[in-house]
SETIDREN-792388 format. One line per field, with one value per residue (C-alpha): x, y, z. Coordinates in steps of 0.02 Angstrom, whole numbers, padded with zeros to 5 digits. Example, Ala and Ser with C-alpha at 12.3 -4.5 7.8 and 13.67 -1.06 7.14 Angstrom:
! SETIDREN-792388
east: (00615  00684)
north: (-00225  -00053)
up: (00390  00357)
***
This chain:
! SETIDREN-792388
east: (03938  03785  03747  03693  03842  03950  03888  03932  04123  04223  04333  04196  04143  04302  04370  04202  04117  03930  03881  03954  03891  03710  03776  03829  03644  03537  03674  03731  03683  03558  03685  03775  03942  03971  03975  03974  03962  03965  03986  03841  03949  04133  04090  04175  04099  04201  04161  04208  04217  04139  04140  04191  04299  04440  04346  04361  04305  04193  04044  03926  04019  04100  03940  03886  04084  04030  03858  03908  04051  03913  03811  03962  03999  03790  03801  03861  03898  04008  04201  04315  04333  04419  04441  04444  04407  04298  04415  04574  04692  04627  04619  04561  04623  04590  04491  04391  04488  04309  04256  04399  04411  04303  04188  04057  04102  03967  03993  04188  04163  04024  04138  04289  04197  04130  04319  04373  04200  04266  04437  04386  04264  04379  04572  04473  04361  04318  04336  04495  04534  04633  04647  04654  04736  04720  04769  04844  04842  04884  04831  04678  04678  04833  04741  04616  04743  04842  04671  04691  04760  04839  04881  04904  04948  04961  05109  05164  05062  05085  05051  05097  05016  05065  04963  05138  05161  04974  05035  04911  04953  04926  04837  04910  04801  04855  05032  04982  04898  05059  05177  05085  05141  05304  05395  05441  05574  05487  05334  05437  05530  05335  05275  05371  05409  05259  05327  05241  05292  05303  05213  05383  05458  05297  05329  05546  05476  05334  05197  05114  05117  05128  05128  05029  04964  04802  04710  04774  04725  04572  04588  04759  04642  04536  04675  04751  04582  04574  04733  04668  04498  04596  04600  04486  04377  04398  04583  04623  04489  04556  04754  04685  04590  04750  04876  04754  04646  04792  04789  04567  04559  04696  04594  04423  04530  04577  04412  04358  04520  04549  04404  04454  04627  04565  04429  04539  04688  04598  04500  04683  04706  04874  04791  04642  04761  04856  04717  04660  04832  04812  04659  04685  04854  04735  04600  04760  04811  04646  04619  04781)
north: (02704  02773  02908  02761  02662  02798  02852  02664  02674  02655  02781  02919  02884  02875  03032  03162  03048  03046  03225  03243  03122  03184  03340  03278  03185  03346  03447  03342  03416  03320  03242  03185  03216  03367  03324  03480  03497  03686  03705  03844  03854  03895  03946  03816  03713  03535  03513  03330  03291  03123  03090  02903  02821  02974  03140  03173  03332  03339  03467  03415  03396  03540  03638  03566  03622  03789  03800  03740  03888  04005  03943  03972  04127  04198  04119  04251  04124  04026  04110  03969  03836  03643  03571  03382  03212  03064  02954  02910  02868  03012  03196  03246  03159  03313  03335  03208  03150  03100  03288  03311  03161  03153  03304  03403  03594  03658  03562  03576  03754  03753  03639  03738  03910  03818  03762  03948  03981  03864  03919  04104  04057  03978  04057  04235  04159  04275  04132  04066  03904  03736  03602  03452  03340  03150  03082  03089  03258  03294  03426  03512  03431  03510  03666  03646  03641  03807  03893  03871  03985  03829  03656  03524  03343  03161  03086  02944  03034  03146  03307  03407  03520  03348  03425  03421  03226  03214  03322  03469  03640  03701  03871  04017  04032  03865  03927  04102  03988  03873  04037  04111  03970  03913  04065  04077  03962  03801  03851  03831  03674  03600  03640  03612  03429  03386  03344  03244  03263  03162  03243  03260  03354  03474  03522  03568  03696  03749  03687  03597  03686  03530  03335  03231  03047  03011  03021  03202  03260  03365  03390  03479  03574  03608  03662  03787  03872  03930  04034  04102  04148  04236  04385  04507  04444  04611  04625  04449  04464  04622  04589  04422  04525  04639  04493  04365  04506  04540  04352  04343  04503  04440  04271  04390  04494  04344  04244  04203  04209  04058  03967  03995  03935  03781  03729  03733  03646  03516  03454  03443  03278  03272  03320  03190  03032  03077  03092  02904  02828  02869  02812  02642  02619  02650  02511  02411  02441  02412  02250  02191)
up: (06034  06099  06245  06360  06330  06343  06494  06570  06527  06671  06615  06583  06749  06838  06755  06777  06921  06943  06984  06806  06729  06774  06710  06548  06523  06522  06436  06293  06128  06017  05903  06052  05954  06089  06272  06391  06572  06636  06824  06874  07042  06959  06785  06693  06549  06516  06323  06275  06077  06041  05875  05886  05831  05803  05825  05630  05605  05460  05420  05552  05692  05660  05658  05805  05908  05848  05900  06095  06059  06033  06166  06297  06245  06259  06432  06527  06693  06566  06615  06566  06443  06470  06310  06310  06230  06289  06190  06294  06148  06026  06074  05895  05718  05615  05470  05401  05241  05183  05176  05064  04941  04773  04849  04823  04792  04891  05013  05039  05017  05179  05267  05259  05297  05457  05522  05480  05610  05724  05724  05738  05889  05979  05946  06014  06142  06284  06391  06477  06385  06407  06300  06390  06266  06328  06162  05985  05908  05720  05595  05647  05810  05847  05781  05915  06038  05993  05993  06169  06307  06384  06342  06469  06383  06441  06411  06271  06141  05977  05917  05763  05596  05473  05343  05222  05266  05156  05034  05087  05122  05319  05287  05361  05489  05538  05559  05629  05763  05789  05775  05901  06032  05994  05883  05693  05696  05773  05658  05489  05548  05612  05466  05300  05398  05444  05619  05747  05909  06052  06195  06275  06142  06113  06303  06263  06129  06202  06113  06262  06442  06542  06514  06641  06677  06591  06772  06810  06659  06691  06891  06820  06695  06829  06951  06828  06763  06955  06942  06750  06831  06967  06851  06806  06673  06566  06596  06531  06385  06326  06334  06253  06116  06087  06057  05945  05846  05702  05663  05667  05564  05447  05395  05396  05261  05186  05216  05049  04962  05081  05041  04849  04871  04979  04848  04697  04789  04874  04688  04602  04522  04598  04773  04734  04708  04851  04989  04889  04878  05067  05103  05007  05144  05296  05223  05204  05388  05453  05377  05448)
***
């Protein structure tokens, strides 16, 4: 879908309105794959992923979620973040399986440093953030969603780290993320089972903050950044800092022991007819 069509969905429209919209036309980053709207009046930047059809994540778009990152962050009007999707059945579907099946070791290598970029830019943020999560979540969508400082959901939808379900490993920084939200004890039964959730049972163990209509969706996002921009921009960035730092320095440690481990798992032959015994079922599923 291009920018001009995109900009013509009634949903789009109905959801941001025209002011927005406007907004979204001089802001949108060149690949268009990146959608942000920053409010010079309240400080908050809307940053919709729109990477049709599912919001894959492979190299490029990943690259260009971290570049708008860094632009946020040098913008020093920027205070809060509203993570969102302008796909109303898909929040984000994860990594691209592409990146990962018959690849190219330079290029898995670059694509995997840039998620561990990604992940570090936005799990330590010094902006408030909420994932606004208007659709299916799994694997590193979910990720994207625990990076957050709050997560509001629409109902009727799923979310879960399924990485297990593909036969993958979730990295630990994965789990620190997940652990971080919902405790040690929801983390190991989320994880080993590959669990997706209903949006209704993320919210009974914690994992989501609050499940909403799809038309609520951002106003609520909106609605609850005012009460996190309430406080002190230092005092929240710092106790912020002092909680998620371990888990950033940990994977910086780790950084290229992770990379390793995630090269050489990823190019097993076991691993390799898995992700294509996988990919054959979705061509199937498609075609039905």
């Amino acid at each position: 879908m291009s920018l001009k069509q995109l900009f013509r969905q009634p949903m789009l429209r109905a959801m941001l309105g025209r002011q927005h919209i406007q907004a979204l036309r001089s802001m949108t980053t060149q690949s268009d794959k990146v959608l942000v709207d920053l409010d010079p009046k309240t400080g908050v930047a809307v940053v919709q992923m729109n990477r049709p059809p599912v919001n894959s994540l492979n190299l490029e778009f990943l690259s260009d979620i971290n570049n708008t990152l860094d632009k946020l962050h040098n913008d020093k009007s920027c205070r809060g973040l509203i993570l969102t999707s302008s796909n109303n059945k898909v929040f984000c579907a994860g990594l691209d399986i592409m990146e990962m099946y018959q690849p190219q070791t330079d290029r898995l290598t670059e694509f995997w440093k840039t998620l561990q970029n990604v992940w570090m830019n936005l799990y330590g943020s010094r902006l408030a953030t909420i994932a606004a999560i208007n659709g299916h979540s799994p694997a590193g969508g979910c990720l994207l969603a625990t990076c957050c400082d709050y997560r509001i959901m629409v109902q009727n939808f799923t979310i879960g780290l399924n990485e297990t379900q593909l036969g993958i490993i979730p990295p630990f920084w994965f789990v620190d993320s997940m652990e971080g939200v919902v405790g040690y004890r929801q983390t190991e039964l989320a994880c080993q089972k590959g669990l997706m959730m209903t949006t209704d049972q993320a919210s009974k163990i914690g994992l989501v903050d609050e499940v909403v209509t799809p038309e609520v969706v951002l106003q609520k996002a909106q609605n609850e950044m005012v009460s996190w921009l309430k406080i002190p921009d230092y005092a929240r960035q710092l106790t912020k800092s002092q909680m998620k730092m371990p888990n950033i320095n940990k994977l910086r440690a780790r950084r290229d022991e992770d990379v390793q481990h995630f090269v050489n798992f990823i190019t097993k032959d076991s691993v390799q007819q898995a992700l294509g015994f996988y990919i054959e079922n979705l061509k199937k599923k498609a075609k039905k």
